[in-house]
N, C-alpha and C positions, 0 to 999 in steps of 0.2 A: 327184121327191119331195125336197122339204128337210125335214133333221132338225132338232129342237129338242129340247134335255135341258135339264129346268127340273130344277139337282140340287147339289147339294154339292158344294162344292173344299174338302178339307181337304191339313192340313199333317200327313203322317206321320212320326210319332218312331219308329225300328225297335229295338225290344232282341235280339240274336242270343245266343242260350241253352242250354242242353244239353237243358230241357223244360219245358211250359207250367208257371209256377209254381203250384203246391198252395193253398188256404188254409192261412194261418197259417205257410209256407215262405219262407224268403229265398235265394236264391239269383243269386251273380256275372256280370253281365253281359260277355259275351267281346266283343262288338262293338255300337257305335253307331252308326247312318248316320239321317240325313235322308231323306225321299223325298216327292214331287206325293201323293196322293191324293184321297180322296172319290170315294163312287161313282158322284157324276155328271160330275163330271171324269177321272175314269176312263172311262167306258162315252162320253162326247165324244171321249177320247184315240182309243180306240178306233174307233169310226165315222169318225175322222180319217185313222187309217191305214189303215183300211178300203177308204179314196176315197170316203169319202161328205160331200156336203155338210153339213156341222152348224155350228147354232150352241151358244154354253151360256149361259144366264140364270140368274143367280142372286143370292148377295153372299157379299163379302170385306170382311173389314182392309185397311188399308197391308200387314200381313207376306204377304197373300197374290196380290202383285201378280206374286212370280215364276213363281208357279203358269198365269198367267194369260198370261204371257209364252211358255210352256212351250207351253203348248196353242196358242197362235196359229203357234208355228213347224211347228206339229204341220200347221196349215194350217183350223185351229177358229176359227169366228165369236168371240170374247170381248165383242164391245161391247155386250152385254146384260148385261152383269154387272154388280150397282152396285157402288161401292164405297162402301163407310161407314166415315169417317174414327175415329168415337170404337168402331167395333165389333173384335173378336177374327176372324179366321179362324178354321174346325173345325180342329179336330186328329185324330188318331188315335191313339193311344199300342199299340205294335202286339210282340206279343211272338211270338218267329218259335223255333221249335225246329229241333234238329238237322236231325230228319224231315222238315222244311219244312212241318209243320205251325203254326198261326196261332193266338192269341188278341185280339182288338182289344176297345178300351174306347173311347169317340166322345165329344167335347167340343163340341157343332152351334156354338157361336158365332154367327157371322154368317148360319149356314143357317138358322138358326131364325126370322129377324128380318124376311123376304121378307115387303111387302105386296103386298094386293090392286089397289092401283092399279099397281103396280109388274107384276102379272100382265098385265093388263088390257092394259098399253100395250104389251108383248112379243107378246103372244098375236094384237096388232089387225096382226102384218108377217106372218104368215105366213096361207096361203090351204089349204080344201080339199083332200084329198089329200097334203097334207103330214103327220105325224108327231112327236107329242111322246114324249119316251122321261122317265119319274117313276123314284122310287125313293123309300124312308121314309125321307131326309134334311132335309127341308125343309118346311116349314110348309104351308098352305092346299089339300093334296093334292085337297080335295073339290073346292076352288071351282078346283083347276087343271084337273081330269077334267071336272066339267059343262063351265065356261068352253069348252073345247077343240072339247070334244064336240059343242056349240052351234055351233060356226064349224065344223062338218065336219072338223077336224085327228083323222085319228086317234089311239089313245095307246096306247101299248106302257106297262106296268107292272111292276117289279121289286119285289114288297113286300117288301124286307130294309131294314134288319131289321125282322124283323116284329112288330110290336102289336097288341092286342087290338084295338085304334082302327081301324083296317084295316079288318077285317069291316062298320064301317059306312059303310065307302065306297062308292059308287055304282059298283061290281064291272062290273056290267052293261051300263055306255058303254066300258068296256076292250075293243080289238080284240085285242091281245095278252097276256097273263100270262105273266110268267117265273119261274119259282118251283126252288127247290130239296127234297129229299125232306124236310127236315123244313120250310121255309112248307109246302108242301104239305099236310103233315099241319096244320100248324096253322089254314089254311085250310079247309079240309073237316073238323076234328074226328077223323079218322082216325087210327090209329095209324103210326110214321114204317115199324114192320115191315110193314104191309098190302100194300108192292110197289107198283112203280111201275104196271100195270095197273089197280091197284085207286084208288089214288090220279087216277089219268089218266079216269078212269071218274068219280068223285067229283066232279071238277074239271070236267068236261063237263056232267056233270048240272048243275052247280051256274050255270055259265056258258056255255049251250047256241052262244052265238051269239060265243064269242072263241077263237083258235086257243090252245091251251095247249102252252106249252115247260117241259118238266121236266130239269132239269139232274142229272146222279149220279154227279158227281165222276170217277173212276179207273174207271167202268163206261160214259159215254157221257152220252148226253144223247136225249128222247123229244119228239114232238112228238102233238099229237092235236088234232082240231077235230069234235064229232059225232062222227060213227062210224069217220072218217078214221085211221089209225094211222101209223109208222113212228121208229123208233130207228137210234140210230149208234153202234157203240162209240167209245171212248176211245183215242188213240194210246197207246203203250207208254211214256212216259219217266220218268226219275230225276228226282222234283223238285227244288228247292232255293229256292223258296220259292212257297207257292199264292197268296198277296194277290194281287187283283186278277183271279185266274184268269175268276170270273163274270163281271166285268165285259167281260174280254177278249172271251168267248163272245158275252154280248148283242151286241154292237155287231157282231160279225161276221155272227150270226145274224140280224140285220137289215140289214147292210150285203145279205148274198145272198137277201135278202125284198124288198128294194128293187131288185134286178138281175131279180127275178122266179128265181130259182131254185124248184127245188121244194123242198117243206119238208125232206127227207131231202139235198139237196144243202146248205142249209141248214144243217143240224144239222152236218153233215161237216165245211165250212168253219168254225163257230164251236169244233169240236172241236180241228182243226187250227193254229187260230190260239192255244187255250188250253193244247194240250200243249207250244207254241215259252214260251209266258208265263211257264209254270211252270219251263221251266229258266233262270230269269233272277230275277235278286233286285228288288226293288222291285214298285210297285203299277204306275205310269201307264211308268216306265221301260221294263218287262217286255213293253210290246203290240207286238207285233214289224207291219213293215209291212205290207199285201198281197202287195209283189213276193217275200218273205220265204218264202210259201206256196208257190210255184211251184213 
């Protein structure tokens, strides 16, 4: 199986803060750093280190060619990426608290700008069996799911961030969904307190025929396909910053979908790869390798 992430490379700006700022609050920024992002450059990062074959299709600026430099050392396909000289890279403008909890505000730039022929002629190199990994970064989400769908590639789905737009996606060509307890809820119409059972249950009914991955943070992570169950708790550690933590997860979570693991081995390794993430600052920085697991 070859991967393909049709997804966004942004440029993340990090503000390091004592706590998320309030409206109407101004408060001193204690540290500035640079970092890779976007969450399809990201969850590439990750499949990268994983050991798995990926490429990444998308578009950049000029400023975002080191990103792309980044990923190739990582050992990631890039030569699907356009580049568009008069366009902006995404950004992230990313505000990080003590707690290592996160705020982000997303600037798509060049994510947003992907054509269809542009899909078209990406989509004509890979074969059956192979796997596109989506995310709500990037433009033509519909025409990339049928597209896919049609040539036999299957498609793993991360709807973050999530939009109402979403819902009239063609849900039902997705083999896999990755969701966290509030998409969840926003997906199914449920409340985010209903519990991950209840949601997991929602999610099935709704998409009888795609495995469903529910992620829940510092509690683990659920998987369910039909009447299938099984969950994994969370390793124990000290964050110090979560950016990137999902991403970290999906890519592992399919890296051991792709080795054929069972979905509860699965979930374990995507767990274990996101508790190393979270003690480490940065988004694509932070995905510590396979051998790292051991």
């Amino acid at each position: 199986m070859n991967f393909l992430v049709y997804g966004s490379v942004n440029l993340d700006f990090v503000y390091e803060l004592d706590h998320i700022v309030r409206p109407g609050e101004t408060i001193t920024v204690s540290r500035f750093t640079r970092h890779f992002g976007g969450k399809g450059a990201n969850q590439t990062a990750a499949l990268a280190r994983a050991g798995m074959p990926v490429a990444l299709a998308g578009k950049v600026g000029p400023d975002g060619e080191c990103e792309l430099e980044k990923l190739a050392e990582f050992g990631a396909d890039v030569s699907n990426v356009v580049r568009a000289p008069d366009a902006a890279t995404g950004q992230g403008i990313i505000q990080l608290a003590a707690d290592g909890e996160n705020a982000i505000c997303v600037f798509p730039g060049a994510n947003r700008l992907i054509t269809r022929d542009e899909i078209e002629l990406v989509l004509a190199k890979f074969a059956p069996g192979d796997l596109l990994l989506l995310q709500n970064e990037i433009n033509h989400l519909g025409f990339l799911i049928e597209t896919a769908a049609a040539r036999g590639i299957e498609v793993a789905f991360n709807p973050s961030p999530f939009t109402p737009e979403l819902l009239a996606l063609p849900l039902d060509k997705v083999s896999v969904l990755i969701v966290n307890q509030v998409e969840a809820s926003q997906v199914t119409g449920l409340a985010e307190t209903a519990g991950s059972d209840a949601l997991l249950d929602a999610l099935t009914a709704k998409l009888p025929d795609c495995e469903i991955v529910l992620t829940l943070g510092s509690r683990g992570a659920a998987w369910a396909r039909k009447d299938e169950r099984c969950a994994v708790p969370a390793l124990k550690v000290k964050p110090v910053d979560t950016t990137g933590a999902g991403d970290t997860f999906i890519g592992y979570f399919l890296a051991g979908r792709a080795r054929k693991f069972t979905p509860e081995a699965c979930l374990a390794l995507g767990c274990r790869a996101s508790a190393i993430a979270v003690t480490r600052l940065g988004a694509m920085e932070s995905i510590p390798a396979i051998t790292e697991l051991s």
